[in-house]
C-alpha positions as CSV (number, residue, x, y, z in Angstrom):
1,X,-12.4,-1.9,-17.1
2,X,-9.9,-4.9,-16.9
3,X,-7.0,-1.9,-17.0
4,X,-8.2,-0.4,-13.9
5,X,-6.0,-1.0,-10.7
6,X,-7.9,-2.0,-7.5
7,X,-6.1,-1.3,-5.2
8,X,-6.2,2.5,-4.1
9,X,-1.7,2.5,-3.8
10,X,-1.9,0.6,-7.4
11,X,-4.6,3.3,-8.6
12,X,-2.6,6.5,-7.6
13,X,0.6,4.9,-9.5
14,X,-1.5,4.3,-12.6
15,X,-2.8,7.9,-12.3
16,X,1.2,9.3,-11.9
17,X,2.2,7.1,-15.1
18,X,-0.6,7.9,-17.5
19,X,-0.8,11.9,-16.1
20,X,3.3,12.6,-16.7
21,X,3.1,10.6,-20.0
22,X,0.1,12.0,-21.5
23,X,0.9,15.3,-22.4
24,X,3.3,13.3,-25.4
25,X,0.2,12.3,-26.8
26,X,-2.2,15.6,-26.8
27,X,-1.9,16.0,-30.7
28,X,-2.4,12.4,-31.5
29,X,-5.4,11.9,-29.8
30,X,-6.6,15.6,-29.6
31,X,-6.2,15.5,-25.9
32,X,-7.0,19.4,-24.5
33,X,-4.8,21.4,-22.4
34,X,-7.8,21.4,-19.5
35,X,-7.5,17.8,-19.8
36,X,-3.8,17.4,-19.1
37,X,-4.2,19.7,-16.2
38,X,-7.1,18.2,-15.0
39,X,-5.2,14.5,-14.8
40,X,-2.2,16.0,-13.5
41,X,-4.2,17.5,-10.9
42,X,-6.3,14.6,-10.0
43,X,-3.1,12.4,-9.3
44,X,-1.2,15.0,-7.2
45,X,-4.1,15.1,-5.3
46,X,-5.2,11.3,-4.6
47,X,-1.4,10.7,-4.1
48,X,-2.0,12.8,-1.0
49,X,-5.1,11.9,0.2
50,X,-3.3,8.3,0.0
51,X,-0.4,9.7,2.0
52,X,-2.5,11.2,4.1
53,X,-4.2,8.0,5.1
54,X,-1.0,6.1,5.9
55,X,0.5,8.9,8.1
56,X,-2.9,8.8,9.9
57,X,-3.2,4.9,10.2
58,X,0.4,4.4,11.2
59,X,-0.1,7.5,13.8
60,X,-3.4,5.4,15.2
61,X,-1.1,2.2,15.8
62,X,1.5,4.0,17.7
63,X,-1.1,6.0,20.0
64,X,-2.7,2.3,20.4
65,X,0.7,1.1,21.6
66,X,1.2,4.3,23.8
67,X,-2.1,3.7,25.2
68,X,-1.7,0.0,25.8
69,X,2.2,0.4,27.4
70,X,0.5,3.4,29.5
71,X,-2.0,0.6,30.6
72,X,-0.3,-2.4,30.6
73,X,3.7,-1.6,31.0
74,X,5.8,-2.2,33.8
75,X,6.0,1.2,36.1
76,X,9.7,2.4,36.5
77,X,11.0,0.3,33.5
78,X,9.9,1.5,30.2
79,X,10.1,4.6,28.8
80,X,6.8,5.4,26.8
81,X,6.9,8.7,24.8
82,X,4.1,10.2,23.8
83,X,4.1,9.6,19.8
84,X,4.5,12.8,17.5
85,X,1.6,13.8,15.2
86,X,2.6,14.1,11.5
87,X,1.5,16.8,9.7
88,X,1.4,15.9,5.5
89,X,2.1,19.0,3.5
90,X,1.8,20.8,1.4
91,X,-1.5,20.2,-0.1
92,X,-2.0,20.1,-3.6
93,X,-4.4,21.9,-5.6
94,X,-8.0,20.4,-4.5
95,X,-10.1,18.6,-6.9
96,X,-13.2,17.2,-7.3
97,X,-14.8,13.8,-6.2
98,X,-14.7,11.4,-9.8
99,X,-11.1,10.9,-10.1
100,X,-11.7,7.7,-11.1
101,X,-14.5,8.5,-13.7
102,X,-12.1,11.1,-15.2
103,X,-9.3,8.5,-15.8
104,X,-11.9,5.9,-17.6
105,X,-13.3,8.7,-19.7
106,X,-10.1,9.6,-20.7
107,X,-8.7,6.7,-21.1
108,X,-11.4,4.3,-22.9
109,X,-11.9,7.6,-25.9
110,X,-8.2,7.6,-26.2
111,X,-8.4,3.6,-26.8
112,X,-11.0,4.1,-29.0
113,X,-9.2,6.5,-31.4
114,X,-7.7,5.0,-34.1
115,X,-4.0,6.2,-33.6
116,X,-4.2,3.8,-30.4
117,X,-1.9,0.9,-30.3
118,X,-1.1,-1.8,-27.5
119,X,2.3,-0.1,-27.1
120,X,0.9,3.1,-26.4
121,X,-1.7,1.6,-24.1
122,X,1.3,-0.3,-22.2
123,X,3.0,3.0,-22.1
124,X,0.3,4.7,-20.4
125,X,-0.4,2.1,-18.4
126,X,-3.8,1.8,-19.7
127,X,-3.6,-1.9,-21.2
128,X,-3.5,-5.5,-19.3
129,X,-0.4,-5.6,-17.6
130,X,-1.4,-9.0,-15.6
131,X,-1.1,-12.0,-18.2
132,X,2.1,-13.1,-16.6
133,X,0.3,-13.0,-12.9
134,X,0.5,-17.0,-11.2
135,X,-2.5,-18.8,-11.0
136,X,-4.5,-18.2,-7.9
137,X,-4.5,-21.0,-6.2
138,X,-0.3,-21.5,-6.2
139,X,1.0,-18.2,-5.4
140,X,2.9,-18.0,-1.8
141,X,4.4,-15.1,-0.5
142,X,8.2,-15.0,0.8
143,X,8.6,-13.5,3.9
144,X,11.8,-11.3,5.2
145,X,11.8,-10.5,8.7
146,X,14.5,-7.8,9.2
147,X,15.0,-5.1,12.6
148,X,14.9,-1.8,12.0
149,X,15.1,1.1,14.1
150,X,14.4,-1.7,16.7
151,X,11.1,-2.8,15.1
152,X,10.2,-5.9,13.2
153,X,9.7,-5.1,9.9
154,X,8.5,-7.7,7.1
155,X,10.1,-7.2,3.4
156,X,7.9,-9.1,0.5
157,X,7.2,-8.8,-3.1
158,X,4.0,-7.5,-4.1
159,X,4.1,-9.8,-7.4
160,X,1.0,-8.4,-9.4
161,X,-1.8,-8.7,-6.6
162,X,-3.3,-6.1,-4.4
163,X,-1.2,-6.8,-0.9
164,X,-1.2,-9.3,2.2
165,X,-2.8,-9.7,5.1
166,X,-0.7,-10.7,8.1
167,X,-0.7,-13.0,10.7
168,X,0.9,-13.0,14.2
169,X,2.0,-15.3,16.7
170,X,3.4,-13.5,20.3
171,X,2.4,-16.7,21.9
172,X,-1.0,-17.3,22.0
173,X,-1.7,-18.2,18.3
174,X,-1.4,-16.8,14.8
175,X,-4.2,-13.5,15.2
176,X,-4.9,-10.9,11.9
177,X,-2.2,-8.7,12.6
178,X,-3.0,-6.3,9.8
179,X,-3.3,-5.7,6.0
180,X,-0.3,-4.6,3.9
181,X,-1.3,-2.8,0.2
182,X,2.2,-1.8,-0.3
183,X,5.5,-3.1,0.7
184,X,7.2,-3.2,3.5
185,X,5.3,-3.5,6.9
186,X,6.4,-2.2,10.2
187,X,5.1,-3.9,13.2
188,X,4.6,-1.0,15.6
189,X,3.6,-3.4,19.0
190,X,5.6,-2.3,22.1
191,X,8.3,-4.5,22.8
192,X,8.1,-6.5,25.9
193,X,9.4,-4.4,29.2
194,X,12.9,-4.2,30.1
195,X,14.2,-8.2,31.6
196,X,11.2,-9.5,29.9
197,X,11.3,-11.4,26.3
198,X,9.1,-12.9,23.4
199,X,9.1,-15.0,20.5
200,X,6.9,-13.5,17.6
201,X,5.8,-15.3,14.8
202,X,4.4,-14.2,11.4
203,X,2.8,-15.2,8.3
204,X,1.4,-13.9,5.2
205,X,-1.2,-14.5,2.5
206,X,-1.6,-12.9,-0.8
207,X,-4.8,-10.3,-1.7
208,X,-6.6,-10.2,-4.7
209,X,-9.9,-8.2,-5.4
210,X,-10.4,-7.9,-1.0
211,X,-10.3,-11.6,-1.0
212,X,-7.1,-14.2,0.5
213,X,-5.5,-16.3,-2.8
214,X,-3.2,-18.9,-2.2
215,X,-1.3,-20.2,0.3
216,X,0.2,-19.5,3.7
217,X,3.8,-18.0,3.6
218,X,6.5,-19.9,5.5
219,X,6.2,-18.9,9.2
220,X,9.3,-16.4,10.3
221,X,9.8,-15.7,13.6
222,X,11.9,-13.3,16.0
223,X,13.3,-13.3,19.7
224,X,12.3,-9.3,20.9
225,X,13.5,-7.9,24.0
226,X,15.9,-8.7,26.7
């Protein structure tokens, strides 16, 4: 369905929207109780298993930095502390697998009943929401390369499509850094020992349906360490 967000972050905000706004509409489209409860439930739950993927990708980079620094560091000079787990709770009520099949079958017999409008559709974030989106072929993201915490962090605009993949340059040229679905992105690399520094550089492309769109964003770059 042209409605249907891709990408698994855009997905779990399409399921919060149309599961806290439905229950206005249960007597206008004879929507049952079971049904309200069920979509609620289905979002709380995928919004976690979502969470729960983050915490346990971002806790994979930092173990991969601890391991590398552990390898690779300078002995004596930097400090390299074993990264804490992150445990995501509480869990909401478990559902079944179809969350997705659900949502259509909801949705598409509440767009088929005649006291459907466009409005309605927009409200429950079941209608195109894309026709301002910029052709293909021109869109460029912008790049803002800000420390935090000590860490490079990269703020951009998400702008309609499905997230970036990154680039980076710490010398050696521009390598697949990562993928970003949701801004902003953290770059968790160990900084360069103590008396040593680094010039990293980064750029960004667009996603759309898994696939690159557009152009390269302007390169930003950073001086990290001493």
């Amino acid at each position: 369905m042209y409605f249907l967000k891709r990408n698994d972050e855009d997905f779990s905000f399409q399921l919060t929207n149309f599961s806290t706004k439905l229950p206005n509409y249960v007597a206008l489209f004879g929507v049952l109780p079971a049904e309200v409860t069920q979509a609620e439930e289905d979002s709380a739950y995928f919004a976690w298993a979502i969470l729960v993927t983050k915490v346990q990708a971002d806790t994979k980079k930092s173990y991969v930095g601890f391991k590398n620094n552990l390898r690779f560091g300078v002995e004596n000079v930097s400090v390299n502390p074993v990264p804490e787990t992150v445990e995501v709770v509480p869990v909401p009520a478990e559902v079944a697998p179809g969350v997705q099949f659900r949502f259509l079958s909801l949705a598409k017999r509440i767009k088929a009943h005649p006291n459907y409008s466009s409005a309605i559709g927009q409200n429950l974030g079941i209608e195109n929401m894309n026709q301002n989106r910029i052709a293909l072929e021109n869109v460029q993201p912008v790049l803002k390369l800000v420390m935090r915490g000590g860490l490079v962090n990269l703020d951009w605009k998400k702008m309609g499509y499905d997230g970036i993949v990154i680039e980076k340059d710490s010398g050696s040229g521009f390598e697949v850094l990562d993928k970003d679905m949701r801004p902003n992105f953290t770059d968790v690399t160990p900084l360069p020992p103590a008396n040593q520094s680094a010039v990293w550089r980064y750029r960004a492309m667009y996603l759309y349906s898994d696939s690159r769109v557009g152009n390269w964003s302007d390169v930003v770059s950073v001086t990290v360490g001493d």
